[in-house]
N, C-alpha and C positions, 0 to 999 in steps of 0.2 A: 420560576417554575422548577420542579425539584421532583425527580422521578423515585417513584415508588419501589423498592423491587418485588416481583413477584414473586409470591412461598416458593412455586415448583423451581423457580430458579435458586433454591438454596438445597434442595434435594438433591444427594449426591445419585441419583438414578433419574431421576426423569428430567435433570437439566439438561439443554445441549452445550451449556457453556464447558469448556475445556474443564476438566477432573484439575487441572492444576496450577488451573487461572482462578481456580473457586478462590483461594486465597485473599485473592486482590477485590474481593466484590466488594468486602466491607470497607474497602480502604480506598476507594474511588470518590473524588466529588461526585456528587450528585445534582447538583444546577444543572439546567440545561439553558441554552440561549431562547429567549423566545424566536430567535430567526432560525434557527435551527430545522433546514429542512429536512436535517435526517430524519429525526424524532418525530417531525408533527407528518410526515408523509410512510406512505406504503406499509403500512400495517396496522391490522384493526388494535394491535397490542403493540403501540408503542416503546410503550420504555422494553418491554422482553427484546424485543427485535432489538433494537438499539444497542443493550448491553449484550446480545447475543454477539453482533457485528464486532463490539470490540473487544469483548474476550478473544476471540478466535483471533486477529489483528497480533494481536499478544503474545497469543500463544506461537501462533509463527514467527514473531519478531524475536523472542526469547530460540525459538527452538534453529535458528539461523543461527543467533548470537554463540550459543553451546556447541554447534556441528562445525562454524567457522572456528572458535580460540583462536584466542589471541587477538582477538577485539576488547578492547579498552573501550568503556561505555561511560565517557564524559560528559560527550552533546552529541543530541539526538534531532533530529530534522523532521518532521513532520509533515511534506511537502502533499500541499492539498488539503490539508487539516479542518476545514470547516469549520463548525465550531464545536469541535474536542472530542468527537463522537470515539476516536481511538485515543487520541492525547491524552483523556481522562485515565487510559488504562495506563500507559507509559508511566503518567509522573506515579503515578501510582508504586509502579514495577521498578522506579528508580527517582523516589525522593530527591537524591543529593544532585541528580543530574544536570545540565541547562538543556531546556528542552525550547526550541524553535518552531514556532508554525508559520506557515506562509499560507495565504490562500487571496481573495480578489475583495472581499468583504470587507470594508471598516469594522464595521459592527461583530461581526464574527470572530475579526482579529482583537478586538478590545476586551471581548467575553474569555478569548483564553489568557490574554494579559494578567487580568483582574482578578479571576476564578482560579486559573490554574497556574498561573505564575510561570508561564512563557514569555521568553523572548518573542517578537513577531516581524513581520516586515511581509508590506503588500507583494504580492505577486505581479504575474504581467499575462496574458495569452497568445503574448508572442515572445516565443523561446528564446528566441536570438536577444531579445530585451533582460535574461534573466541574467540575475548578477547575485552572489554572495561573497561577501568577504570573510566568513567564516567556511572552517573544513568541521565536517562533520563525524563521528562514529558509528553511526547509525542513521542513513534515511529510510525513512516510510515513505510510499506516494501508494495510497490506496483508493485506488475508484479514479486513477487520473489515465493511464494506457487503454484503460476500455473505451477512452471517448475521442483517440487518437489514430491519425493515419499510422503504416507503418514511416513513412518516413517524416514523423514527426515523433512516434515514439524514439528511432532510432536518436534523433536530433535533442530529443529531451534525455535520453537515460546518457548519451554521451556527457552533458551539461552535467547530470547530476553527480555522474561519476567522478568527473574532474572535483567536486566540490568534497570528497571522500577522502580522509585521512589514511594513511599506510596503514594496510588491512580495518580499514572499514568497511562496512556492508550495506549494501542497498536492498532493500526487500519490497516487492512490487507484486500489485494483483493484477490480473488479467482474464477477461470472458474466455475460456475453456470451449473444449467441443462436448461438455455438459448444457450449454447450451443450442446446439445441435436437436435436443428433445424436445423443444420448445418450437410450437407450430409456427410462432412470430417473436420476434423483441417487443415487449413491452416499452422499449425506452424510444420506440420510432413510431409515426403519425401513422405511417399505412405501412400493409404487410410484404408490399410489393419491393420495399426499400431492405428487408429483412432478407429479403430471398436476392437481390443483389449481394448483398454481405455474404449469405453461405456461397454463393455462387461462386466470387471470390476465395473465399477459403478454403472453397475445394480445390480452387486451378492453385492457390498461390500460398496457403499458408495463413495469411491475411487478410482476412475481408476488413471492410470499412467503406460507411460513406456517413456524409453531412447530417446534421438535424436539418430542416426546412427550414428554420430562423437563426441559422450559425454555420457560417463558410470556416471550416477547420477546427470544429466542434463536431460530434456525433457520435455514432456505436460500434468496436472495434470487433474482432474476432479472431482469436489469435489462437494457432496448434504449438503446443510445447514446444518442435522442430522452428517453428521460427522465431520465440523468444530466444532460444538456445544462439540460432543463428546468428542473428545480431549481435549478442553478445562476444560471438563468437570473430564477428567481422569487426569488431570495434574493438578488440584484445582490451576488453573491461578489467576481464581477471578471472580469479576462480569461481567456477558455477558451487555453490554451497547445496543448495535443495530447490527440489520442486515439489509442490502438494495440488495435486486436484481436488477442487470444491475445497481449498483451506480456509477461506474466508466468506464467511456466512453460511458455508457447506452452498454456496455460492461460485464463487469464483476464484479463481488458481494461482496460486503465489509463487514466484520464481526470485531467489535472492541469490546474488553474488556478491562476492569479497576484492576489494581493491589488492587483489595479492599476485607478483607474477606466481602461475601454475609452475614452474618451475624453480619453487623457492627448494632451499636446500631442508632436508626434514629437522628439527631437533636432536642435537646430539649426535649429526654426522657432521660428517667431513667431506667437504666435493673433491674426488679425485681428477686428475687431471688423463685426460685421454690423453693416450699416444698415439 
């Protein structure tokens, strides 16, 4: 299967794809998996939505990369990757690089093998079971915190931090209070479980509860104040950016840099207190 693109996404006015991801459009594989439930679910125009999702992916991941410096973009991590729906725009955006994806799928992990010439290795859904023996430059985990507790995002971005090379960057999406607008989640069986979620998000920052058929699986809710927070309690490192609706004009991207915020700047010198 091999997606089309549509004209209007090559128009530089009525595309939504980023003004400066247009670049990379023609330079993306274009295979899709056939398991690929991005592509064949939630929109009547497939492949648009699809490359829409990962331009935008892109564009943040590039525009983290530029605002942190001094990131070295060797290997790049993919954490969650399905199959390649952003990965396609990475190798894209960095040919020479090794790019990794992890996700639960055989099948999805052999598609980006084959197709995009990643490294790969199965995942796990329970954190405490994750393990890399590689450090990375750059991770992505896009569409993975919206389906987490808070104290399991905190447990997973701790994990992933540790696996981040001096000043690497982690970049990560999150459901925003853009979805606050939204009378229900679509991603939940009844509306009743949705109004738990905000209910929580208003006392606490975080809402979250279960899908009906997954204990520690389900739909997260998260205010900028408490991505910060955490970051903040787990001395990650430097906050780099936050963008609302950055991803898919969707949901909200917050990256940090493995860097202590007290680094000395370029071309000083740290004085000593008296």
């Amino acid at each position: 299967m091999e997606i089309t693109i549509p004209d209007d996404l090559c128009d530089p006015i009525l595309s939504p794809i980023p003004a400066k991801m247009a670049q990379y459009l023609n330079a993306i594989n274009l295979k899709v998996s056939e398991s690929d439930d991005y592509y064949n679910v939630l929109s009547p125009r497939p492949g648009y939505h699809y490359l829409v999702v990962g331009s935008t992916a892109l564009n943040s991941i590039l525009s983290s990369i530029q605002i942190a410096s001094n990131c070295s973009v060797q290997s790049i991590l993919d954490f969650g990757c399905g199959a390649g729906r952003v990965t396609r725009w990475m190798r894209a955006a960095f040919p020479e690089a090794t790019i990794y994806g992890t996700d639960l799928r055989d099948d999805q992990l052999s598609f980006l093998s084959s197709e995009l010439g990643c490294t790969v290795w199965k995942s796990d859904q329970n954190i405490d079971h994750l393990h890399s023996d590689i450090h990375y430059d750059v991770i992505w985990v896009g569409s993975v915190f919206t389906h987490l507790s808070k104290k399991n995002t905190e447990k997973l971005m701790q994990k992933l931090s540790n696996w981040l090379n001096p000043n690497g960057i982690l970049v990560a999406s999150f459901h925003g209070r853009h979805l606050l607008s939204r009378p229900y989640s679509y991603y939940l069986e009844t509306p009743s479980k949705w109004e738990k979620v905000v209910a929580e998000y208003n006392l606490t920052g975080y809402g979250y509860v279960d899908y009906d058929s997954q204990l520690g699986y389900g739909v997260s809710l998260a205010s900028i104040n408490s991505m910060i927070e955490i970051i903040y309690k787990l001395n990650l490192g430097r906050i780099v950016s936050i963008s609302e609706r950055a991803l898919d004009y969707h949901q909200d991207i917050i990256s940090f840099q493995k860097k202590d915020i007290n680094f000395v700047r370029p071309g000083w010198q740290k004085k000593e207190v008296l």
